[in-house]
C-alpha positions in Angstrom: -164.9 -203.6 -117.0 -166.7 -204.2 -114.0 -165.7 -206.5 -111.5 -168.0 -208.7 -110.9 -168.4 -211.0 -107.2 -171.1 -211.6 -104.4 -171.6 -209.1 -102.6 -169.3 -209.2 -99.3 -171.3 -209.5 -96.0 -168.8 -208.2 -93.3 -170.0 -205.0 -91.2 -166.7 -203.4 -91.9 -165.7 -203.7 -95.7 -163.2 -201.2 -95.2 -160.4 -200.1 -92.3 -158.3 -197.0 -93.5 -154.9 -195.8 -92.2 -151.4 -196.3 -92.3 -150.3 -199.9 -92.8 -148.7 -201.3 -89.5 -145.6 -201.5 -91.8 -145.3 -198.4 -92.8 -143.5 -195.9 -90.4 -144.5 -192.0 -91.0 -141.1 -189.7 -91.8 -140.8 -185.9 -91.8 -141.5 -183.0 -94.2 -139.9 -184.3 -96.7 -140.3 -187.5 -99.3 -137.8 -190.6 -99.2 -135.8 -189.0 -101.5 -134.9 -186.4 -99.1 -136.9 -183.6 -101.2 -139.1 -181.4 -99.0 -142.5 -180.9 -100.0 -142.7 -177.0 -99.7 -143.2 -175.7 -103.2 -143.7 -178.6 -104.3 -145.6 -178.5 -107.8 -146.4 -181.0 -110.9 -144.5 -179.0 -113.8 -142.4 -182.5 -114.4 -145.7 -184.2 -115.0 -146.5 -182.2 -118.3 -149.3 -179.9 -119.4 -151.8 -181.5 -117.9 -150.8 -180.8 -114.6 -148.6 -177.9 -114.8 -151.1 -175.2 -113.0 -151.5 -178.0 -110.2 -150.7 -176.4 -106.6 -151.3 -179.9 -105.0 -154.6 -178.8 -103.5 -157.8 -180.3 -103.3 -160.1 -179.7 -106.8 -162.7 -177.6 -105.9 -165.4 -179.5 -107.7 -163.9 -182.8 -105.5 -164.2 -181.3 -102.0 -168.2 -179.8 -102.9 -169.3 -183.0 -104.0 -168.2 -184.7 -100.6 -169.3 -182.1 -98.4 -172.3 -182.6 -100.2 -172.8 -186.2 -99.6 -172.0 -185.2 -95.9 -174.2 -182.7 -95.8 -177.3 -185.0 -97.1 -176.0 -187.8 -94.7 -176.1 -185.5 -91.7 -179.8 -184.3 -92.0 -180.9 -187.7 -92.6 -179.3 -189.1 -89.6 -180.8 -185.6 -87.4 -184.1 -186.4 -88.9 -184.4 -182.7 -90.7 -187.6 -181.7 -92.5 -187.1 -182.6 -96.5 -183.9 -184.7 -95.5 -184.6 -188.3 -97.6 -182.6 -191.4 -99.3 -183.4 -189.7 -102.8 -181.3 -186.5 -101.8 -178.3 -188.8 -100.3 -178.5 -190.8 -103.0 -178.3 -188.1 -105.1 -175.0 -186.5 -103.4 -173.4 -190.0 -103.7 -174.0 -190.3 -107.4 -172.9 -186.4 -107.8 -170.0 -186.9 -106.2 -169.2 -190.3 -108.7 -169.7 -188.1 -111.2 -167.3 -185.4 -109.9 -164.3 -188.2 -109.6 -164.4 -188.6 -113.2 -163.4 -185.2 -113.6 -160.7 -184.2 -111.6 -157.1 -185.5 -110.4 -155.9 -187.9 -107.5 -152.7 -188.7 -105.8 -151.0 -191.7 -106.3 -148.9 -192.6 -103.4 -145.5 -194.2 -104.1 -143.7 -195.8 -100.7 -139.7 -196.6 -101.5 -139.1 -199.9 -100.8 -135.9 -202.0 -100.2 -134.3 -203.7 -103.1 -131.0 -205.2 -104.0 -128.7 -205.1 -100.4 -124.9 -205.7 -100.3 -121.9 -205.9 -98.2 -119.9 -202.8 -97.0 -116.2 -203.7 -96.6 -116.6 -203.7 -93.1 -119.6 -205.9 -93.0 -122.8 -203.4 -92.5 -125.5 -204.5 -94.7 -126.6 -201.6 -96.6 -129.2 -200.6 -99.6 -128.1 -200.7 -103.4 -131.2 -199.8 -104.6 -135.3 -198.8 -104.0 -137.9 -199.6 -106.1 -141.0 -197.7 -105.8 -144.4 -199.7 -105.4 -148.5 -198.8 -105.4 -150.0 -199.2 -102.4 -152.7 -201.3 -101.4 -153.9 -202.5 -97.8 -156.1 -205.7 -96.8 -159.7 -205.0 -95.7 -161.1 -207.5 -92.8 -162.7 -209.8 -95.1 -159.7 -210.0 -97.6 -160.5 -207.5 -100.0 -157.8 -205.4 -101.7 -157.9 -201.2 -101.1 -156.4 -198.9 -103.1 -155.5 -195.5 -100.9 -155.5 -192.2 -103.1 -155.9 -188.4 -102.6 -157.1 -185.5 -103.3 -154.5 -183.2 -102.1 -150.7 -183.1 -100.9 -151.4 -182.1 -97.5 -153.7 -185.3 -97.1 -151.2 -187.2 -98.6 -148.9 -186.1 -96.2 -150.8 -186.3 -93.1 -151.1 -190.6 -94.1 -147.7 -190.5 -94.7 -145.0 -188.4 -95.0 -142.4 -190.1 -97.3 -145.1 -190.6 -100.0 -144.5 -189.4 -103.4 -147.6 -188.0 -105.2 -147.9 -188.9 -108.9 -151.0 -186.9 -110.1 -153.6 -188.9 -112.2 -157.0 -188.4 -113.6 -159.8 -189.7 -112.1 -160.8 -192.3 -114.4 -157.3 -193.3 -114.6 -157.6 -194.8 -111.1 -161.4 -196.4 -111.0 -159.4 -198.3 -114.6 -156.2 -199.1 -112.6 -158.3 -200.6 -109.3 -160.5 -202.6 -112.2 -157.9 -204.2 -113.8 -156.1 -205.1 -111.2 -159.1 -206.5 -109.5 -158.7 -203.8 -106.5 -162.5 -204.0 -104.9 -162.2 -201.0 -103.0 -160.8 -197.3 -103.5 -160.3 -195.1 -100.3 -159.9 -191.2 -101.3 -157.4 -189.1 -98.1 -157.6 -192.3 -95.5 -157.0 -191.4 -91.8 -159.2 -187.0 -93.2 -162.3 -188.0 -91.1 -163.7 -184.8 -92.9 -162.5 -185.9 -96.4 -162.3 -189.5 -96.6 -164.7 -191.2 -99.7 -164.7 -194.8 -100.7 -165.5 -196.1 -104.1 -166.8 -199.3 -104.5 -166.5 -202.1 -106.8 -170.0 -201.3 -108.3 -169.1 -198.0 -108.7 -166.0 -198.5 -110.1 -166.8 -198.3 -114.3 -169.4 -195.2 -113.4 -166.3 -193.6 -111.8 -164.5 -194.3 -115.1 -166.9 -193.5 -117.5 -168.3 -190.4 -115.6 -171.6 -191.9 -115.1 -174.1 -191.7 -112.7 -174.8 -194.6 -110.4 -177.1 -194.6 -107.0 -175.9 -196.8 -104.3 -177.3 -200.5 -104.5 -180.2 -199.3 -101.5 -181.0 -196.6 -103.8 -181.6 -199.0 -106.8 -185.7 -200.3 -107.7 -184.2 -203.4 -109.6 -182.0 -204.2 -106.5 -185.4 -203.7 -104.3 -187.4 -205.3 -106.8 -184.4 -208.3 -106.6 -184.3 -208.7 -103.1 -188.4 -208.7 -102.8 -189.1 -211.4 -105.4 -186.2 -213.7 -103.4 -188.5 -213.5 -100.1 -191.9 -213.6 -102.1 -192.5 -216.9 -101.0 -191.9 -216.5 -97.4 -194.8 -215.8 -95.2 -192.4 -214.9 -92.2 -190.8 -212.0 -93.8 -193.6 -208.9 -93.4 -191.5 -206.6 -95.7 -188.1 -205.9 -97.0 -186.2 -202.6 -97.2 -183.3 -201.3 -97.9 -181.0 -199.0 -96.2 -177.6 -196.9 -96.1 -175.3 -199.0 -93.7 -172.5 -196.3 -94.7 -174.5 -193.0 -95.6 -171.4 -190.7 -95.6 -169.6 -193.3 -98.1 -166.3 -193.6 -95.7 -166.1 -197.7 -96.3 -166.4 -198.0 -92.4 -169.8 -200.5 -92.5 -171.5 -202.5 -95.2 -172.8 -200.7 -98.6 -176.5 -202.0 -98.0 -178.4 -203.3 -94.6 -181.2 -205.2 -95.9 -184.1 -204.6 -93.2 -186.2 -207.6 -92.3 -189.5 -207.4 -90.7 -190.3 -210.5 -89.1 -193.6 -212.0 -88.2 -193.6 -212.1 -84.4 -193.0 -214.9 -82.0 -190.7 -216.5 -83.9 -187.7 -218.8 -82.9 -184.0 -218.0 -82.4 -183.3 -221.1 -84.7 -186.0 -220.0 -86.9 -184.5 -216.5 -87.4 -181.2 -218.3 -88.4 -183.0 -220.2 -91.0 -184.7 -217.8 -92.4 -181.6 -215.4 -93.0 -179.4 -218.4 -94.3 -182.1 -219.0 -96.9 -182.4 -215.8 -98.4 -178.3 -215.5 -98.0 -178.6 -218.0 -100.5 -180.8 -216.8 -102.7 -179.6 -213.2 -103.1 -175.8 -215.2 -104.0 -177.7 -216.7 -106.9 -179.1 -213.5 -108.3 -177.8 -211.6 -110.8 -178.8 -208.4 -110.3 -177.8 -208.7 -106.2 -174.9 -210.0 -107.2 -173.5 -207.4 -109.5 -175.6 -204.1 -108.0 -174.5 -204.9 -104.4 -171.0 -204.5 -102.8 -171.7 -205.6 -99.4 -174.3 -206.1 -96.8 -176.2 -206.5 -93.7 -178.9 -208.3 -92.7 -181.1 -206.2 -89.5 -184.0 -208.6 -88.7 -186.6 -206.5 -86.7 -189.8 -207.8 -85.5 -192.8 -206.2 -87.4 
């Protein structure tokens, strides 16, 4: 079920928000119906007692993964990668168990002819929405509430579905990325391609720079080069908000060495992590940070 491709090297896998196209509309959606009130009765028993709001057990798991991201980045006491990790597999976990928004935008369909020549509408149709990422990669937008929904855009209708529901529905149609309340600074969680069957199967999975094969990978590619001190691995988006690379791959490089041989040395092992399995399947995107030793 997972999809599997090299792992994309642009800084910015992501970019969330409204589509240019897309222009926002007032309290109510583009069938006129205004949102106050608004439940999921019509939906059936699964999602009768649904007021729209955020699951409890969705909005803990991401303010934990905040949390953890903050005191590593302020350098707390007892603040490590294990304890983000953690909070990023918790909260892949927690996705599998509650309800997201789909947002439906009306678009044009069938136009005529009034008598006295307007052009007008004869019918909508009602599409998913996804949005390009900078290096060509398809996003899926979703929510975890009706206000969020909103606030992205206002004529969107919500059609509740389970968790799973959506990592299977980004899979299959070979969606890379899932972005959960785009343009909520304080909300906003992407899901990865790698994390995409864990999300439907409610597994646990760590973030690639959290993962001893994927160090163990990345090592045995630069065993044979004396240039490269040592290897680690990093969070290049610790609060998991799609707005950098997955992984930066830290190089430690022998000094004195040459602008041309610094470019060699990174198109080399570019090429071997593309021909490894493990790299290739654990690791959404990256970034290389060559540092001298």
């Amino acid at each position: 079920m997972a999809i599997r491709k090299l792992p994309s090297t642009g800084d910015a896998p992501r970019s969330t928000g409204v589509p240019e196209s897309l222009v926002p509309g007032g309290a109510a959606d583009s069938a006129g119906f205004p949102w106050d009130g608004r439940t999921f009765d019509h939906h059936g028993t699964a999602f009768s007692d649904d007021d729209g709001a955020t699951p409890a057990a969705w909005g803990a798991a991401v303010a934990g993964v905040r949390r953890a991201a903050a005191r590593l980045t302020a350098g707390e006491p007892g603040a490590d990668l294990d304890a983000l990790a953690g909070a990023h597999a918790d909260a892949i976990v927690a996705l599998s168990g509650v309800r997201l928004l789909i947002p439906l935008l009306a678009e044009a369909g069938e136009t005529g002819l009034t008598p006295d020549g307007r052009t007008v509408e004869k019918s909508q149709e009602l599409s998913i929405v996804t949005v390009a990422a900078p290096d060509g990669r398809r996003v899926m937008p979703v929510f975890s509430s009706v206000e969020a929904m909103r606030h992205w855009h206002a004529e969107a209708r919500p059609i509740p579905v389970p968790g799973p529901q959506v990592a299977l529905a980004a899979a299959q149609e070979e969606t890379d990325l899932i972005i959960i309340d785009p343009g909520s600074p304080a909300q906003e969680f992407g899901v990865r391609r790698t994390q995409l069957q864990a999300a439907a199967l409610g597994e646990r999975c760590v973030p690639a720079w959290a993962d001893p094969r994927v160090l163990e990978a990345f090592r045995a590619s630069m065993a044979g080069e004396p240039r490269v001190a040592e290897l680690l691995l990093v969070p290049g988006d610790p609060e998991a908000r799609l707005l950098a690379a997955e992984t930066d791959v830290v190089l430690r490089l022998a000094p004195g060495l040459a602008r041309e041989e610094l470019r060699q040395i990174v198109a080399d092992a570019q090429q071997r992590w593309a021909a490894d399995a493990i790299i290739a399947e654990r690791v959404d995107s990256l970034r290389v940070r060559p540092v001298a030793a």
